[in-house]
N, C-alpha and C positions, 0 to 999 in steps of 0.2 A: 458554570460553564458546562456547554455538552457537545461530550466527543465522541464522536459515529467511529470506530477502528472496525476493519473490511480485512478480509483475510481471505486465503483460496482453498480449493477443498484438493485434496489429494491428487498426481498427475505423473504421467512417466511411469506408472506400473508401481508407485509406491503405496505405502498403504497408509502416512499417513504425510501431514506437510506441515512443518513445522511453524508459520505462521497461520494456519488454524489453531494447532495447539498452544500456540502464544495466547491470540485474542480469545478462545473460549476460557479461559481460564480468568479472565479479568473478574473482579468482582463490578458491583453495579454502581458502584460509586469509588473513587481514587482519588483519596484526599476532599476537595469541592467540587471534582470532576463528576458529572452523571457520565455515563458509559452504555453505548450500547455497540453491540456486533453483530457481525452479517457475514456469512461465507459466501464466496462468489464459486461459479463454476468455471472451470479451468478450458472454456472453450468460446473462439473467436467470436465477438459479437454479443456474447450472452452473458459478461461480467457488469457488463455497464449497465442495461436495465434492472438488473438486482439493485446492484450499489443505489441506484438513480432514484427507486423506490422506495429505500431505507433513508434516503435522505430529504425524500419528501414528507415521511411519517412522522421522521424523529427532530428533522428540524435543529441540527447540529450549531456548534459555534464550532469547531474543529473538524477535523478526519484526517487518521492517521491513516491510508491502506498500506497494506501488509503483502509481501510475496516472499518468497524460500528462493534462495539462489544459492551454489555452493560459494564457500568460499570462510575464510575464521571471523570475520563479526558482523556487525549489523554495515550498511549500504543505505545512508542515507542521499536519497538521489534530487538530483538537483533541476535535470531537465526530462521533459516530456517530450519527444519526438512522435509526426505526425505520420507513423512507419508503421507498417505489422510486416515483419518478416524474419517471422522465428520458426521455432521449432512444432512440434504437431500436439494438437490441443487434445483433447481428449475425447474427443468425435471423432479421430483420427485426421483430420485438416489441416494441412501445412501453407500455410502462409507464407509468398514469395515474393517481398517491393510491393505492397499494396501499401497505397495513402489511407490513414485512418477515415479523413474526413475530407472530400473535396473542399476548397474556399477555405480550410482554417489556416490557422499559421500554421507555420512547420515546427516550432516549440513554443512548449511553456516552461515557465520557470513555476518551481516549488514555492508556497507562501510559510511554510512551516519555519520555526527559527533552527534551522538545520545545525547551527553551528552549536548554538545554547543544546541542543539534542546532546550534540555529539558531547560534548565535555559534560553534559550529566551525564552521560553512558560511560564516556570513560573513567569517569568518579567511580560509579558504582564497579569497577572493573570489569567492565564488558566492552571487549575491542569496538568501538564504532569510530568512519571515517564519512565527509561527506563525497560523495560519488558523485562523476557529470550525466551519466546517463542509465536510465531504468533497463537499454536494452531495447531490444523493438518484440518481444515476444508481448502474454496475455498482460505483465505486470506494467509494461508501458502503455500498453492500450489502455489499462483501466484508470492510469496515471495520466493519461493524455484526456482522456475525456472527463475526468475528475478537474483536471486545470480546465478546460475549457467551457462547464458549467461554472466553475469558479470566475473564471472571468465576466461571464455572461452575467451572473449576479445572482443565479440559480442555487449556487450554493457557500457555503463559508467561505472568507477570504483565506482563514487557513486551514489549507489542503495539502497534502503531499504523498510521497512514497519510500516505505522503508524496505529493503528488503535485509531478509534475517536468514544467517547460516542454517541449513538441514537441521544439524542437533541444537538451535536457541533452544528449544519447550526443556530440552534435558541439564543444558550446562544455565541458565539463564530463565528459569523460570519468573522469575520477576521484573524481567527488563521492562516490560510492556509499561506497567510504575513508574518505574523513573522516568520513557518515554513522555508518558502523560502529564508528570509532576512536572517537566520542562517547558510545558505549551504555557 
């Protein structure tokens, strides 16, 4: 099996973001897993072409993407809304009620086995719950148009969105494992 795991690159003036330091750290194989990763840029419009290109190279059976939100464990989300109106990207661009995509739906649902996720994470004692929504900032956007090549047949049927507390890379170095061992 080959799992694409997408993460973002630092944003909000920090310096670093803990779902990048999650997925670089993956080795290139987990377990029977091939693995590969991709940082995306933390700014409207411009996550999606990266992702979109890594997944036409590598030609995945999975994708796990990855985003930092605060909060004590992992946020495994459940739906994609077709919403950008978050906070300001890193271009400095704040996004206000804007539709992702004219004509799509207004969600998707997650294809990952979110529940299976969540009780290996909580095995391995890493607080995870599944969560209804990404949010409407960059992490659902990427989430939104991630289901929606998914649907389209463009890319794996399982796709989804975790996001991972500021400090996973420090308390949780190895969560990303058992994420993967779960699919």
């Amino acid at each position: 099996m080959k799992v694409l795991v997408s993460a973002f690159e630092p944003f909000g003036g920090r310096r670093v973001n803990a779902s990048w330091e999650l997925a670089r750290r993956l080795p290139p194989c987990v377990g029977r897993r091939e693995v590969r990763t991709v940082r995306l840029p933390v700014v409207y419009g411009a996550s999606w072409p990266v992702l979109g290109r890594a997944l036409a190279e590598f030609k995945p059976d999975a994708v796990v993407a990855l985003g930092e939100a605060p909060g004590k464990g992992f946020r495994l989300e459940r739906v994609a809304v077709n919403l950008r109106d978050g906070g300001v990207d890193n271009s400095g661009r704040k996004a206000e009620g804007e539709a992702l995509a004219q004509g799509a739906l207004s969600a998707y649902l997650s294809t990952l086995p979110l529940s299976r996720i969540a009780a290996a994470l909580r095995r391995a004692h890493v607080p995870a719950e599944v969560s209804l929504s990404a949010g409407t900032y960059l992490c659902n956007e990427t989430f939104f148009f991630l289901m929606v090549s998914a649907a389209g047949g463009s890319c794996p049927r399982g796709a989804g969105f975790i996001h991972v507390p500021r400090d996973a890379h420090q308390r949780w170095p190895n969560a990303l494992r058992t994420v993967l061992s779960a699919l």
